[in-house]
N, C-alpha and C positions, 0 to 999 in steps of 0.2 A: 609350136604356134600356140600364142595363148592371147585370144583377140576377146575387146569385150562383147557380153550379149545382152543385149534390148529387148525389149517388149514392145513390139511395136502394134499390138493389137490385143485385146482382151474381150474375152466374150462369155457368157455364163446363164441358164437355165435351171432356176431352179422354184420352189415355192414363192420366194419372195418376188420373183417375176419372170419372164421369159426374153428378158437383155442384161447385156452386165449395168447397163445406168439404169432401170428400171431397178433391179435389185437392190443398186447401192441405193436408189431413193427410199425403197419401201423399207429400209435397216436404218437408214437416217431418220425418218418422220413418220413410220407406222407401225403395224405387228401384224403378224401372220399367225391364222389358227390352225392348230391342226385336228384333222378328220378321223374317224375310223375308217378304219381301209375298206373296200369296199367287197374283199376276198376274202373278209372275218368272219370265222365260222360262230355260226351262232351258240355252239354249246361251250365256246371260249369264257371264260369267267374274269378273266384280267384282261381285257381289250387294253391296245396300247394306244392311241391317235396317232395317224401318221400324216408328214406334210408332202402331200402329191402336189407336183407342177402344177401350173394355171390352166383354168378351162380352156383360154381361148390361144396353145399349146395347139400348132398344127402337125401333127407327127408327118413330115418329106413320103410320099407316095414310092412306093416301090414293086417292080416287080418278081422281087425274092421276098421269101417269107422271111421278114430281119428280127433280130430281138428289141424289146422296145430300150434296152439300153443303147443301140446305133442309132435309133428313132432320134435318143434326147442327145445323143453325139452328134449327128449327120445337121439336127437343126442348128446346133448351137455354132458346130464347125464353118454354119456359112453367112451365119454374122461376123464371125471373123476372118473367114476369106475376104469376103467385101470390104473388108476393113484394111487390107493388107496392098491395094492395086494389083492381086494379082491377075493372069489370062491365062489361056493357053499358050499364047506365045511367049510374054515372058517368063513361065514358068519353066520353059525348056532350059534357060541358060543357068537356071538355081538348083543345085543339091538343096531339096527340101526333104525332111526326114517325118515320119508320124511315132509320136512316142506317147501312148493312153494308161493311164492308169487305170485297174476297175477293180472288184472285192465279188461281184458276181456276175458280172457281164459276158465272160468269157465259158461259163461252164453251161452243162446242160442244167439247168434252171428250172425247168416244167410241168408243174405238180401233176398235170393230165397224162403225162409221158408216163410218170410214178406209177398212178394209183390203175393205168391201161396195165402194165407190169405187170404187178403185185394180184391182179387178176385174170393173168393167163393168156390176155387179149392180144395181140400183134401193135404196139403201139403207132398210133400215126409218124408217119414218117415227115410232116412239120414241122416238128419241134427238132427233127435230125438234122433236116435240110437249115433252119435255122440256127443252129447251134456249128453248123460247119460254115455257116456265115456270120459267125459273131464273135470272131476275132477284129476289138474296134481298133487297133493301130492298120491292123492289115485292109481290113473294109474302106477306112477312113483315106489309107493311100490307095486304095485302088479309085477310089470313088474322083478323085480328083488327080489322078496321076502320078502323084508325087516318086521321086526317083530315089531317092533317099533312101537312108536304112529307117528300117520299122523294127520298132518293139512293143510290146502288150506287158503291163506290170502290175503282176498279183500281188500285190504285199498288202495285202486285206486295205485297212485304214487308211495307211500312210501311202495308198498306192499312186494317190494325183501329185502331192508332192514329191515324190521319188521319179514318177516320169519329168515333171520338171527339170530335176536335178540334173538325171541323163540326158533329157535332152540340152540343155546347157552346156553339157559336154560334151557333146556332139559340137556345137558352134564351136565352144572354146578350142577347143582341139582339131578341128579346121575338115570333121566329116562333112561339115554342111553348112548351106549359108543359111536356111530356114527351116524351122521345124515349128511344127502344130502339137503341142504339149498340153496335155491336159488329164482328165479325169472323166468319166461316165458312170450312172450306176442307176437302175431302174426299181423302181419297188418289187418285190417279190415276195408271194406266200411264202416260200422255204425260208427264206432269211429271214423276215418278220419272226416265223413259229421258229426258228433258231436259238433268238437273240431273248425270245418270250420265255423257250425251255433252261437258258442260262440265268433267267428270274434278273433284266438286267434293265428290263423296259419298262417306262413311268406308266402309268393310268391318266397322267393328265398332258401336262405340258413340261418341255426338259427346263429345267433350272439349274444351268451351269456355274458350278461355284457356291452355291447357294446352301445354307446349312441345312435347309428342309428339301433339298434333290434324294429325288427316289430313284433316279435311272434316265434311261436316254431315249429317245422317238424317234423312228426310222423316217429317211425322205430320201426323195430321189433326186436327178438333177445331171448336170453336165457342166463343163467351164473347160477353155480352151484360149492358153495364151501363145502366140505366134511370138517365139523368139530367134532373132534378125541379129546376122554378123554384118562387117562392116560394107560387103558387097552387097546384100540384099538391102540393107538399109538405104545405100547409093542410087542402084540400081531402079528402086521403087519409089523411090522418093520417100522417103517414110521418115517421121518424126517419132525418139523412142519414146513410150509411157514412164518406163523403167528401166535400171538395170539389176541384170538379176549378179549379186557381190559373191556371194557363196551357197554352198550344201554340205549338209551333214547327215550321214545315216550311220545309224548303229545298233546291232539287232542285241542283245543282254543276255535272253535265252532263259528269262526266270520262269515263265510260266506258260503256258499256252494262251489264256485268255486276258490274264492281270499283270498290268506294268511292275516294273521293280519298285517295289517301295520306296528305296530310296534315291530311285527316280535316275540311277546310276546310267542306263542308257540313253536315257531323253539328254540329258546334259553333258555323256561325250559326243550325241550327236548337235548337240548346242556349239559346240566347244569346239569341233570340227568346222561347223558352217563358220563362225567368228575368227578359227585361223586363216581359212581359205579368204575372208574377204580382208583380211589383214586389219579387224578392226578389235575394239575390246568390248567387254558388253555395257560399256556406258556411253560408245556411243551408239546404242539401240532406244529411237524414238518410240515405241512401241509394241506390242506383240498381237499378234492374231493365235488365241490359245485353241487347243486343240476341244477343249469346254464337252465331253459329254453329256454331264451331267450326272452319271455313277459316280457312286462314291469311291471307289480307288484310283479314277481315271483323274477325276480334278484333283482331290488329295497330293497324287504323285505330282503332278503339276502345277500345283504350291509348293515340294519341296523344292522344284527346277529353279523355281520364279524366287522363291525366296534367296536362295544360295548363291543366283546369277544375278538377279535383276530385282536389288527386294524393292527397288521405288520408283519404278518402268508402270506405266500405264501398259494396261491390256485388256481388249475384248474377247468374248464370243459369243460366233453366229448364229449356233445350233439351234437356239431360238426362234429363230427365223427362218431357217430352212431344213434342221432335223439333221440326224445324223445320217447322209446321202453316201456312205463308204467308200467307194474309191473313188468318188467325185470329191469327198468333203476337202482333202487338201487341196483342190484347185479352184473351186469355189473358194476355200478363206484366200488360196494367193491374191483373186482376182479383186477380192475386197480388200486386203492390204494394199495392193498397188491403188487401187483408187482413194483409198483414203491416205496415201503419202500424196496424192497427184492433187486430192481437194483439201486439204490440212483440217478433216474431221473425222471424229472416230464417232459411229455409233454406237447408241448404249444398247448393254448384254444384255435383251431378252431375256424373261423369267427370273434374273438374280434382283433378291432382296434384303436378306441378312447375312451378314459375313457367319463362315463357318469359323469356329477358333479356334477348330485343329490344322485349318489352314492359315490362318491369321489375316490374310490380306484379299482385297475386294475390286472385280474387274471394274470398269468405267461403267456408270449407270445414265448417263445420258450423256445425249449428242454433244463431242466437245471438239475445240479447235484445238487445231495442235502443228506446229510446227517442226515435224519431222524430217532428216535426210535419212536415216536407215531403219526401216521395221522387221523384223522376224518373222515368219508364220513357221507355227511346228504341230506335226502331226505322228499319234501317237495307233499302232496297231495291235491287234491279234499276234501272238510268236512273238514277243518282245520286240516287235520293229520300232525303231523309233526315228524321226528324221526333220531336219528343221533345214531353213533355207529364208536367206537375209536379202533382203530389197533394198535401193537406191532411188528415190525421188529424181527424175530428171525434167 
């Protein structure tokens, strides 16, 4: 069985707003600052800015102590349920499935847990009771019933794109008629001082692409696309956004922290998603880039862009919403599909002068664009690498 899959709902939480059309406006016609975190210790000498979600950001009331990564999942999850018709009732006749990707959502996280440790003390047992409830594929179906298979997908970076992928295949291959696919990832002191001791984080704002990028700025966020087989699409009445054509994943295994130089597995996992949707890479209107703003991480994806697509427009949003980890690939999907769905691409945030060791420069203001196929790809930690091609419907 090989049936196609749709996007019949998209939803997204992140700095740039708290809906997926609010975000796409404020990447189309504004700019987002980012903050010092608010858990910056003060004898830190390299403060990084981070882009935390919007004030007025209502974290869903619970009576379990949750992590605040289910927080920005469980809100985000139910602008896209609403969006879907689903109920209680109809949801009984659909295998729907929960497939999340996250980078720290799912471990013990809790720097007060640590430092109660490290001094002998009995740690609180919140952060335990927490932490056995913060598995968000599992939370996510329990919360809304779902019957489906669930999965939780650590592949650091590329982990919102990669639950896409699977969940895709899941419909494709006839597990289910629906699944809530996405990404979650919450700020956190550990990951900040991680990413700070790897010397990999800007002092100011990121500039992806950009010849004078010093590094990359942490944010958080959520994005959650409901992808619909041909019975759920029926059955709900539902109009698709998208269809999702293909995925590609491909781990290289050069380094632990730094992509292949030459970029070797970004581009069999290119080369996979373009066989799978039986397309070639000119006919790719676009790319949604992975954009850290480190220097090896765009670099590497200038050798991808050059070799594959040297005269392909391409943005990134990291700008805008910071590097959010295993939310970032589901945030850019949900921005690809909207900007194949409104034929504009917003400009990349913080890029001003082309690098020349990368030669070529993403789109610098809001432009039209007449697209049927886009790309988003996203690059992680462990040489994961994984991209995945959209259709305009």
């Amino acid at each position: 069985m090989d049936q196609p899959v749709s996007i019949c709902a998209v939803s997204c939480l992140c700095a740039a707003g708290n809906s997926a059309g609010k975000c796409f406006e404020t990447m189309l016609n504004s700019s987002v600052t980012p903050n010092l975190p608010l858990f910056l210790d003060q004898a830190d000498s390299s403060p990084s800015p981070v882009f935390s979600v919007p004030n007025n950001y209502n974290p869903e009331q619970s009576t379990l102590p949750i992590t605040e990564t289910l927080h920005l999942l469980f809100n985000t999850a139910a602008e896209a349920y609403h969006k879907t018709n689903l109920s209680k009732q109809n949801a009984n006749s659909l295998r729907i499935g929960s497939c999340i990707g996250t980078s720290t959502g799912a471990s013990l996280n809790f720097k007060n847990f640590y430092q109660e440790w490290r001094k002998g003390s009995c740690p609180s047992m919140t952060s335990i009771h927490s932490y056995l409830h913060g598995n968000p594929a599992f939370e996510l179906a329990k919360k809304y019933s779902f019957n489906g298979p669930i999965q939780t997908v650590t592949n650091a970076c590329s982990s919102g794109t990669d639950a896409i992928g699977i969940g895709a295949s899941w419909i494709r291959n006839g597990l289910c008629d629906l699944v809530f696919a996405g990404g979650a990832d919450a700020l956190s002191e550990i990951s900040y001082t991680g990413f700070s001791r790897l010397m990999i984080t800007s002092p100011d704002s990121p500039r992806p692409f950009d010849k004078m990028r010093t590094g990359l700025n942490l944010g958080e966020g959520a994005a959650i696309l409901v992808l619909a087989g041909t019975k759920a699409m029926h059955e709900l009445d539902l109009f698709p956004l998208a269809e999702i054509m293909g995925y590609g994943t491909h781990c290289d295994a050069y380094h632990l922290t730094a992509p292949h130089p030459e970029a070797s597995g970004l581009i069999k996992a290119i080369s996979e998603a373009l066989r799978r949707s039986k397309l070639n890479a000119s006919d790719i209107g676009f790319i949604n880039i992975h954009g850290t703003g480190t220097i090896n991480n765009d670099k590497v994806e200038g050798v991808a862009i050059n070799k594959l697509f040297p005269s392909t427009p391409f943005v990134g949003i990291k700008g805008f919403t910071g590097h959010t980890l295993g939310a970032a690939g589901a945030i850019e999907a949900v921005m690809t599909i909207l900007s194949l769905k409104h034929g504009l691409l917003m400009p990349t945030s913080g890029f001003s002068t082309q690098d020349p060791d990368i030669g070529i420069s993403p789109v610098q203001l809001k432009t039209a664009i007449n697209a049927e196929f886009a790309l988003s790809q996203s690059l992680a930690f462990g040489g994961n690498n994984s991209a995945i091609i959209f259709k305009r419907k």
